[in-house]
N, C-alpha and C positions, 0 to 999 in steps of 0.2 A: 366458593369462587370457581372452584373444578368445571360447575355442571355446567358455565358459561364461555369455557376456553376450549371451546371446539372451533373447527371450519366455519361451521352453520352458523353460529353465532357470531364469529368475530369478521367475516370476511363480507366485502361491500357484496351486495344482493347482485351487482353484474361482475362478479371477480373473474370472470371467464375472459372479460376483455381489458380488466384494468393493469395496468403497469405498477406493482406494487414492491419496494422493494424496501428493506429490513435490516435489523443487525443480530445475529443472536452471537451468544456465548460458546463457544468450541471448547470442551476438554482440551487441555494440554496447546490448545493455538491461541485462544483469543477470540476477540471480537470478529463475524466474519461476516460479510455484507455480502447477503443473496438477495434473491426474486421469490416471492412468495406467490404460490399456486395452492390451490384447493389441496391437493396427494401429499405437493414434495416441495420443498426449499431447493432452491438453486444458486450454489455459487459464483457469486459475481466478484471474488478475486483478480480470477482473469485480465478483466478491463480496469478495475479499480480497488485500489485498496479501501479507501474509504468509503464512504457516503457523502462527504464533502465534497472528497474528487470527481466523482461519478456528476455532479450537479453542474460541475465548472462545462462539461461537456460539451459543444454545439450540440449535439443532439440526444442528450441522455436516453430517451425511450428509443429511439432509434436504436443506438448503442448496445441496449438492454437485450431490445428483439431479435440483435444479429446474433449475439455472443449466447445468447440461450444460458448456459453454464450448465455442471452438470452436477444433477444433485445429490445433496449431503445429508438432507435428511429428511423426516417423516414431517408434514405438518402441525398432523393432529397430537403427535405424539412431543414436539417441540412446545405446542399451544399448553398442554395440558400439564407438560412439565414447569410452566412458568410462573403457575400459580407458587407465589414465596412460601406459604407455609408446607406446600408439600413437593417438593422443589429437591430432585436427586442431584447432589454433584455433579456423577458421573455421567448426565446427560446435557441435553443443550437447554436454553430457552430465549423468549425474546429479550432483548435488550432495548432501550427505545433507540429511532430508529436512524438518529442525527448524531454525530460526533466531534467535529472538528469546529462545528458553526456554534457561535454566539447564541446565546438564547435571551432572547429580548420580550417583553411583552409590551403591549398598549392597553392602557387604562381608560376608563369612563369614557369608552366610544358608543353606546347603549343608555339611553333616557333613564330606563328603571335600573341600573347598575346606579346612575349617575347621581340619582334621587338618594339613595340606598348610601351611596357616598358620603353624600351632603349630611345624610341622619347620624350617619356613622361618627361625624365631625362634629355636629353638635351634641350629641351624646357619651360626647369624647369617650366612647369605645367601653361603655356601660348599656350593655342589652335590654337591663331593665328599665331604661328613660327611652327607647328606642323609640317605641311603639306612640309616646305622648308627643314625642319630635316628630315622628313621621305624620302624624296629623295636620301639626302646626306648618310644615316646613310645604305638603300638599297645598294646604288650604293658601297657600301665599302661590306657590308655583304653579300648580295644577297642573295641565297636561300641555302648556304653552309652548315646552323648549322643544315637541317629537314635529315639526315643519321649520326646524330654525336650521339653519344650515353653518353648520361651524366656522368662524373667522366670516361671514357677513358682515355684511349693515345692518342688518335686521338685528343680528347675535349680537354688535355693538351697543346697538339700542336697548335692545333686553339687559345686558350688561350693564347699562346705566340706571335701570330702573330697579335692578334687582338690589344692588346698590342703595339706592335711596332706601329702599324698603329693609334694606339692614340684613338681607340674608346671602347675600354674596359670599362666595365660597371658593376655595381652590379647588375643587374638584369642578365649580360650575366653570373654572375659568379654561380648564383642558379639555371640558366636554362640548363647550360650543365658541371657545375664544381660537385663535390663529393658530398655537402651536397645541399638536395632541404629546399626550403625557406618552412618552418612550421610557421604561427602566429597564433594567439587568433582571432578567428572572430568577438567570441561575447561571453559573460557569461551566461549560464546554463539557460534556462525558457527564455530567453528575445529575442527567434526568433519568428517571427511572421509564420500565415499561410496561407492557401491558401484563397483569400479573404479579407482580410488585408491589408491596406497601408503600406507602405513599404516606409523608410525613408530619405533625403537629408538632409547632412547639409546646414543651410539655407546659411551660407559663402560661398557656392561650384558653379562656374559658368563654370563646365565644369566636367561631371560624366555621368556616362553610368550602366547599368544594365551588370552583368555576370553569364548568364545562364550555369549553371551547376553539375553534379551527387556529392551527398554526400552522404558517404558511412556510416552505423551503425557500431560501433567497439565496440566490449564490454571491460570488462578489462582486458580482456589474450590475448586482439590482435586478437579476430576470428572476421572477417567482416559479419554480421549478414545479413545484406542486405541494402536498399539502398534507396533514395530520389531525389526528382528535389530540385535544390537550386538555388536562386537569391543571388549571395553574389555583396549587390549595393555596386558598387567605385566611391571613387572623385579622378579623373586624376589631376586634378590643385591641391590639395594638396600633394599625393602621389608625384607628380613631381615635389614639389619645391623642396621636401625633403623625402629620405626614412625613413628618422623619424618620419614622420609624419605620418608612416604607420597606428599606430592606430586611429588616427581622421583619416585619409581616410575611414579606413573600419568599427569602431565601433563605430557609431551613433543610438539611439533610432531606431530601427526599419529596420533597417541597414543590417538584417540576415533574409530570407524568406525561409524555409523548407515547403515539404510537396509535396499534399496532406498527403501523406501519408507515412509507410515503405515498401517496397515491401520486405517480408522476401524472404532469398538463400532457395531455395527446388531442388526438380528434373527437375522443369520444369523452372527454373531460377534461373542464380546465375553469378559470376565473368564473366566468357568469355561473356556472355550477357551483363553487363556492356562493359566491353572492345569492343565489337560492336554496342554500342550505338549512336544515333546519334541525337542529339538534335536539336530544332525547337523551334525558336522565334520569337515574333513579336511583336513590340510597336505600339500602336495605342493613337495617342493625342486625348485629352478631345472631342476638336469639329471635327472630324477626317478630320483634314485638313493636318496629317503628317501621313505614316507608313513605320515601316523599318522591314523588312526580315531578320534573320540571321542563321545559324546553327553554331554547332560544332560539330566534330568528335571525339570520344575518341580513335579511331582507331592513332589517330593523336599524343597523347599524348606522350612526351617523355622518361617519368618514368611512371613505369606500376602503374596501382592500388594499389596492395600490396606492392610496393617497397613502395612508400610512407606514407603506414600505418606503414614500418617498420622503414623509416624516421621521424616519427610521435613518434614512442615508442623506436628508439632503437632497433639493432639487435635483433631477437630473443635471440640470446646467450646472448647478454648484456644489457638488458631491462635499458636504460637511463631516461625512465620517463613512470611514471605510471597514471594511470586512473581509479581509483575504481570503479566509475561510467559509467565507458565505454567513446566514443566520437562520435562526427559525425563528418565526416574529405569532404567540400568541394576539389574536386579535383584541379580544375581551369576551365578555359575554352582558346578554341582559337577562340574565339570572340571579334575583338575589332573593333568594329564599326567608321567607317569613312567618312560616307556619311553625308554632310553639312544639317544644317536642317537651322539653323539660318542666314548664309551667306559663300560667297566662301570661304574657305580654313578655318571656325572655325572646321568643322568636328559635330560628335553627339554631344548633349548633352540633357539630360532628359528638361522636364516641367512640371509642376506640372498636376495630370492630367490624366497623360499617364498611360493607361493601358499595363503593360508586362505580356505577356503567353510563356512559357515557355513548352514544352511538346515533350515527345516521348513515341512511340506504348505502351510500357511496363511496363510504369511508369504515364501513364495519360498524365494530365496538372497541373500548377500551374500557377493561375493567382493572381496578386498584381494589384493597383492601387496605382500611385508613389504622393507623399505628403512631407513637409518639416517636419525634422526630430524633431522640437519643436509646429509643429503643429499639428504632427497627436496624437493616443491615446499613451499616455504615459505608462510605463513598469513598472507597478506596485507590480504587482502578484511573487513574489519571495520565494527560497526554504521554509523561515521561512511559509509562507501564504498556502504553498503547504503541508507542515510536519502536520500543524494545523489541514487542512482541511481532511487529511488521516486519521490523528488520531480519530478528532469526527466520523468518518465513520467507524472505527475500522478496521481498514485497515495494520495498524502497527501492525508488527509481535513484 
């Protein structure tokens, strides 16, 4: 993982102009929210304790560009310390780069995630029938639902037809019916960052990595800017049961943000999301496996914003609030299929595997994949975080 946690690699291809700002780990302080530049990390104490607070801002990059901060430490040498297994105490490294906000994800916004779903559900979360489902469940659906626009007439219609035909599905009802599927990813401080094992339930024989943008939202709903996200899945749980949605997605370690935030300015902001195009790649331990994958957000079925406003509540009728702000994973249309273990199991992680995760604009994020009761456990929470502000005098 070392050879990846450089500048060069993890930092977006115009980092010279972007507003990027961070959390790493301070000996002896705590969590400490800089700006991240090519050389040198810069503290943004200063203006803001958090990363939360810093967001509420009228004008965070603004804010950012006046106050400069003065730096606390090397980049390359914070990058390279972050990798977990080689990872010294006594130095800094990143943290992911949200803290106080909610972390929330959106589900089955992507046609092939959505399919991939649907297989998941009828195969009640058994890999080895996947493959005979995903035939049958195409050869009914085809590629009908990628010009249906979610909550239409048209979506109603197909909604009733699917129905007759007996393959209606909850996943098909979030992916193109009224309301998109919003869950809990993970609780506040317990996402990991870039560098960091990243978690399996040790029960899971059948899960995958889902590389994807997650958006900064403060608490008036303005989307501040933006992150690469691993939100890891168990297929075999989620598909025995969508009840089971939270043990599928909220495991120890379960939630990867980061590097970094790219704040919205002039030179980047939403429609650059919306043209984004992401780049993955798993690489096993002894590199005897690797798999390829992108996504397109061009792809997505509900826009960015529609689903921050699925998230809060019309503007006019705010149904749920967020003091803290959020970070809202979008989803991805990534659902990987290619056999690693034998014919027709399809993917699934090993302990091991390295995931990078990266586009032009936003760097990379690399994890190294670990079971979820054996990697470093999530200790560090709001009360340890309040304490640590406070001895600094950091509380207003």
């Amino acid at each position: 993982m070392i050879d990846l946690l450089t500048p060069a690699m993890v930092l977006p291809k115009d980092h010279d102009r972007a507003v990027l700002i961070a959390r790493i780990w301070t000996p002896g302080l705590g969590p400490t929210l800089v700006r991240v530049a090519e050389r040198h990390l810069y503290d943004l104490s200063g203006i803001a304790a958090t990363c939360a607070q810093l967001l509420e801002f009228a004008d965070p990059v603004g804010s950012v560009r006046e106050f400069g901060g003065p730096p606390i430490a090397d980049t390359a040498a914070v990058l390279a310390n972050s990798a977990q297994d080689r990872r010294d105490p006594s130095g800094s490294w990143f943290l992911a780069p949200c803290d106080l906000q909610a972390i929330k994800a959106a589900g089955v916004t992507f046609v092939a995630s959505m399919l991939e779903r649907v297989i998941e559900e009828q195969a009640r979360g058994d890999a080895g029938r996947a493959e005979a489902v995903r035939r049958s469940v195409v050869g009914v659906i085809g590629d009908n639902l990628r010009n249906v626009k979610p909550g239409s007439a048209q979506a109603r219609q197909l909604r009733d037809v699917l129905i007759a035909q007996g393959v209606w599905s909850q996943y098909l009802e979030v992916g193109i019916g009224e309301d998109a599927e919003i869950f809990t990813k993970a609780q506040p401080l317990s996402a990991v960052g870039v560098g960091a094992d990243v978690g399996l339930h040790p029960g899971s024989s059948w899960n995958n990595p889902e590389p994807e943008i997650v958006l900064a939202v403060n608490s008036r709903g303005e989307t501040r800017g933006c992150a690469l996200g691993n939100d890891v899945n168990l297929r075999d749980f989620e598909g025995r049961s969508a009840l089971l949605l939270g043990k599928a997605k909220d495991n120890n370690a379960s939630a990867a943000i980061g590097p970094f935030i790219r704040l919205f300015d002039a030179h980047f902001g939403i429609d650059d999301v919306r043209a984004c195009e992401l780049a993955m790649q798993v690489d096993s331990a002894d590199g005897s496996f690797s798999m390829q994958g992108s996504s397109k957000l061009s792809m997505i079925s509900r826009d960015p914003l529609d689903l921050v406003n699925h998230a809060m509540g019309e503007p006019a009728r705010r149904t749920h609030q967020y003091p803290d702000g959020f970070m809202l994973y979008l989803g991805t249309m990534f659902a990987p299929t290619q056999d690693r273990f034998g014919p027709g199991q399809g993917f699934t992680h090993a302990l091991g595997d390295r995931v990078a995760i990266s586009t032009a604009c936003l760097g990379m994020l690399v994890n190294r994949v670990g079971a979820s009761d054996a990697v470093a456990p999530w200790t560090y929470g709001v009360a340890a975080l309040m304490r640590d502000l406070a001895r600094r005098g950091l509380l207003a």
